[in-house]
C-alpha positions as CSV (number, residue, x, y, z in Angstrom):
1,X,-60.7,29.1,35.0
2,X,-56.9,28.5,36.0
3,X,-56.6,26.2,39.1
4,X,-54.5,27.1,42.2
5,X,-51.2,25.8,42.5
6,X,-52.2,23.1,45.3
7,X,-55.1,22.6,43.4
8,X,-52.9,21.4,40.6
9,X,-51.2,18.8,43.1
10,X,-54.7,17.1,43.6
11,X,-55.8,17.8,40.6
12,X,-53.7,16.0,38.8
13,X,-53.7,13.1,40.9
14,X,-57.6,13.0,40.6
15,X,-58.5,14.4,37.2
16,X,-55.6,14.5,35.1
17,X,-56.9,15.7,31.7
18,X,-58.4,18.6,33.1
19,X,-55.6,19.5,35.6
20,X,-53.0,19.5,32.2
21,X,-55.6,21.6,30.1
22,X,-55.2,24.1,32.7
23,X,-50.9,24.0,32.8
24,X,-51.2,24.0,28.7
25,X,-52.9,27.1,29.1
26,X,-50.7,28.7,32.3
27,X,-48.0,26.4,33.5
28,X,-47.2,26.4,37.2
29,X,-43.9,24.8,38.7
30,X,-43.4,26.0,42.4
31,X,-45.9,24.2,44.0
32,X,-45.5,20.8,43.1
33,X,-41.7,21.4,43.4
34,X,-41.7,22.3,46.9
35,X,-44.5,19.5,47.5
36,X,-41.8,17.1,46.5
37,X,-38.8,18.7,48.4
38,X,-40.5,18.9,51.6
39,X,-41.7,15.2,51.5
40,X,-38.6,13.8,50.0
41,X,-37.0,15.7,53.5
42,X,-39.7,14.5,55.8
43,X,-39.0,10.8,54.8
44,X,-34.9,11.1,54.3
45,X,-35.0,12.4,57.9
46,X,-37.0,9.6,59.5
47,X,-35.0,7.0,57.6
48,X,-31.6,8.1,58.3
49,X,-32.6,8.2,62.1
50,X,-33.6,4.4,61.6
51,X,-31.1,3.0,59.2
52,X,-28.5,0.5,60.6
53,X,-25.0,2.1,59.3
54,X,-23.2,-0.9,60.7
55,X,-25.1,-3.7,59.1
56,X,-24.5,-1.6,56.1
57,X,-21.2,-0.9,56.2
58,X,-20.4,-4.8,56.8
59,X,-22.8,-6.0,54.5
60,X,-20.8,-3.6,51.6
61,X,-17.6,-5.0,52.8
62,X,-18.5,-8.6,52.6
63,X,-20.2,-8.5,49.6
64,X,-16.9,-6.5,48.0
65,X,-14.7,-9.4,48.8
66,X,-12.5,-7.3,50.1
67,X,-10.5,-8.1,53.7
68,X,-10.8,-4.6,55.9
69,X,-10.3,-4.5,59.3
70,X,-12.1,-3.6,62.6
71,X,-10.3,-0.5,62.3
72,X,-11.4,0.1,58.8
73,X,-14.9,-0.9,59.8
74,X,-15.2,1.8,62.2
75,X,-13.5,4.6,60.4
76,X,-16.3,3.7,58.0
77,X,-19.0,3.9,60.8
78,X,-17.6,6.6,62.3
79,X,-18.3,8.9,59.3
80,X,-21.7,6.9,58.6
81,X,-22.8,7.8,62.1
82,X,-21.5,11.8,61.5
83,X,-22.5,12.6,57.8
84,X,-24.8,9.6,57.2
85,X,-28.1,11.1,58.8
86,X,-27.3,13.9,55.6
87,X,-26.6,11.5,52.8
88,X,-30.5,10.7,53.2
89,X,-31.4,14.4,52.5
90,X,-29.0,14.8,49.5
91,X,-32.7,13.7,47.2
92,X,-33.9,17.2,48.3
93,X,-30.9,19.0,47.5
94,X,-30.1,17.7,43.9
95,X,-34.0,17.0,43.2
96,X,-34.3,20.7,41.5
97,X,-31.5,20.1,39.0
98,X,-32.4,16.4,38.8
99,X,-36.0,17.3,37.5
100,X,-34.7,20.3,35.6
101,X,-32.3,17.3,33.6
102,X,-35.3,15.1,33.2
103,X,-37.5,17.8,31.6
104,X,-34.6,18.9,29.6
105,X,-34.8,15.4,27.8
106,X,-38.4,15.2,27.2
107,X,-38.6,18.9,26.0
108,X,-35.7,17.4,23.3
109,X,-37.5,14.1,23.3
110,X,-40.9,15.2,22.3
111,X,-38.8,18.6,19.8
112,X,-38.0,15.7,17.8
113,X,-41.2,13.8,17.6
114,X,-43.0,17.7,16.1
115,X,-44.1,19.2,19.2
116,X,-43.5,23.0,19.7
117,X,-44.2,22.7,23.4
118,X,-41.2,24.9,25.4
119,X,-39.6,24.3,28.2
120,X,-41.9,26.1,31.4
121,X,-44.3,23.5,29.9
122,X,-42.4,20.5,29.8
123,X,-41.3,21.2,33.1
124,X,-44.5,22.2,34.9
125,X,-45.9,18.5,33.4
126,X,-42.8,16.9,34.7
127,X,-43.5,17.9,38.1
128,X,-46.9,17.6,38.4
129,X,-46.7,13.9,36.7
130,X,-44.5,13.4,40.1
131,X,-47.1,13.8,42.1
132,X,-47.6,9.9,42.9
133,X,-44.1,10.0,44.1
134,X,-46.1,12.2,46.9
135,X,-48.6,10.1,48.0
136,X,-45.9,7.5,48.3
137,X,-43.9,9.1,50.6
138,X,-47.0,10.2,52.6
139,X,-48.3,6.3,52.7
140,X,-44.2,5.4,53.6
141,X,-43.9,8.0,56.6
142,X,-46.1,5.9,59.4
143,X,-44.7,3.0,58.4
144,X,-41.2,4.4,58.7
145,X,-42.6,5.7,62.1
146,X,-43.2,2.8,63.2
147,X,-39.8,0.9,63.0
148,X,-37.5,1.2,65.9
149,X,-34.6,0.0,62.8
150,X,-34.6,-0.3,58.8
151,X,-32.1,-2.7,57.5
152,X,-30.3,-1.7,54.4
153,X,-31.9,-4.6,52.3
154,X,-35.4,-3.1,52.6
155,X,-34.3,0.2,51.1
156,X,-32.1,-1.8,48.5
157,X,-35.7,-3.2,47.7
158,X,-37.0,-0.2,47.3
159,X,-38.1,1.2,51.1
160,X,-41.0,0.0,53.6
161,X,-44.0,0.1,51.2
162,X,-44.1,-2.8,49.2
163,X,-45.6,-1.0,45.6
164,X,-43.2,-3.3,43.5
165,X,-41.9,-6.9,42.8
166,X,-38.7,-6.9,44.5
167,X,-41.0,-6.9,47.7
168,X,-41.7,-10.7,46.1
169,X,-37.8,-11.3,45.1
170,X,-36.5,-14.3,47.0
171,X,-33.8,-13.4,49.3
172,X,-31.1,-14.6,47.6
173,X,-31.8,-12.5,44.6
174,X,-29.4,-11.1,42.8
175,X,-28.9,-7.4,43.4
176,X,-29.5,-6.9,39.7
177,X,-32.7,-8.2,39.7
178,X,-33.7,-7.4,42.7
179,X,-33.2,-3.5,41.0
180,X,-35.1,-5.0,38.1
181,X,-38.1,-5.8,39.9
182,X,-37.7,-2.7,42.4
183,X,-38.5,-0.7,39.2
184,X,-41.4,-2.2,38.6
185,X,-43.4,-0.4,41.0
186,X,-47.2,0.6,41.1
187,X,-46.0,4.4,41.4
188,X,-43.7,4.4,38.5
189,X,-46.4,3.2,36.2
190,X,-48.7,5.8,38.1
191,X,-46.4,9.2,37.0
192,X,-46.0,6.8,33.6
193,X,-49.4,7.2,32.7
194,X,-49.5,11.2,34.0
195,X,-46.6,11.8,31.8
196,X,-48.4,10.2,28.8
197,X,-52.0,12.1,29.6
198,X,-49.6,15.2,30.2
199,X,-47.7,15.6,27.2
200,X,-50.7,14.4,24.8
201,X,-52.5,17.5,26.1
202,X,-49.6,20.0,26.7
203,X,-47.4,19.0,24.1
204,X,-50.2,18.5,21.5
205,X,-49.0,15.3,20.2
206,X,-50.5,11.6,19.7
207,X,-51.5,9.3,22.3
208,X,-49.0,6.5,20.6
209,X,-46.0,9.5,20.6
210,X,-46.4,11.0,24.1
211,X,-46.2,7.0,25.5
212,X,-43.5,6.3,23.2
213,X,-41.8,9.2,24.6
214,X,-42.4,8.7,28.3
215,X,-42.0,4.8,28.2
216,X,-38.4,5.0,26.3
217,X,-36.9,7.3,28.4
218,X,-38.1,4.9,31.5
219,X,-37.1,1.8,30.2
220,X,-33.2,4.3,29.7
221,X,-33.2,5.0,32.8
222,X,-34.4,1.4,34.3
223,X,-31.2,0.1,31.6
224,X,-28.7,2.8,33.5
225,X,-29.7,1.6,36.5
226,X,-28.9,-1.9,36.4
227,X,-25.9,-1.1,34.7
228,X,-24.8,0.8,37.7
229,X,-26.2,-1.8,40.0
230,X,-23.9,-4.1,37.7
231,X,-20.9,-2.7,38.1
232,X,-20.7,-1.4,42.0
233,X,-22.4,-4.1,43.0
């Protein structure tokens, strides 16, 4: 028996190897897609309404090096406080071709480790494995609620719920590791595991390939990071 679409978004979250026998067999992609849009929305709203542009506009200067002045500073501020409410929303809008990338590179990842598995597969696993990034949110949104203001160093460590080490970073951390430690977080481990129980069952492969896969491609992406954080920082 196939499982609903929203049944897959709990399923997977609650038994896994049962909720991917069922995508191996039909894969599904709509559901968890616009479960994903419409909480990444819900909390870029509330956190653009809270964040302080100014701080974070001065705090960017200051840590540039660079001398600006007042009337820089509010130029700056000026668009912040017009466009900036937006920026926060952008996730939802690039999230479809963002996820369609990511499943692009397993689908070629797991090609060249002997799977067969095609691409409405590897993209239905992708999607549901980001279901943790769900409950996430969902956990994040009353604490956002809560907070009259959100400075930009709790986003730089990775938002209001503290699911990773940079919640422990001392303050005067490094931005480099403080994006080190922000990506070791409970949730990433979470959709980690999913992607590994996922692909095992969907793509057909071994245990030892599918977390070779999934990890590897992480630990990319966590190395890309920290170069970026590197070299705007």
């Amino acid at each position: 028996m196939h499982e609903s679409g929203f049944g897959r978004v709990i399923g997977v979250l609650v038994a896994p190897e049962k909720t991917f026998r069922s995508i191996a067999e039909r894969p599904t992609w709509v559901v968890p897609l616009l479960v994903l849009l419409l909480v990444t929305v819900l909390v870029g709203y509330q956190v653009g309404q809270r964040v302080d542009f100014e701080q974070q506009i001065r705090q960017q200067m200051a840590e540039s090096g660079r001398t600006v002045s007042e009337e820089d500073i509010q130029q700056s501020l000026d668009f912040m406080e017009k466009f900036g409410k937006v920026l926060f929303l952008l996730p939802a809008v690039f999230g479809p071709l963002v996820y369609l990338v990511i499943a692009a590179i397993f689908l070629i990842a797991l090609r060249l480790s002997g799977s067969d598995i095609n691409f409405g597969r590897t993209f239905s696993v992708t999607l549901h494995s980001m279901m943790p990034w769900v409950i996430h949110g969902l956990l994040s949104l009353p604490l956002i609620l809560r907070q009259e203001e959100i400075d930009p160093e709790t986003m730089q460590r990775g938002g209001v719920l503290m699911s990773n080490l940079a919640a422990l970073a001392p303050e005067e951390s490094g931005k480099v590791l403080v994006s080190l430690l922000g990506s070791l977080d409970l949730f990433s481990i979470w959709t980690i595991v999913l992607l590994v129980i996922g692909f095992r069952v969907v793509a057909r492969v071994s245990t030892m390939t599918a977390t070779a896969v999934a990890v590897t491609l992480w630990l990319l992406y966590v190395a890309g990071k920290l170069g970026a954080t590197a070299v705007f920082s």
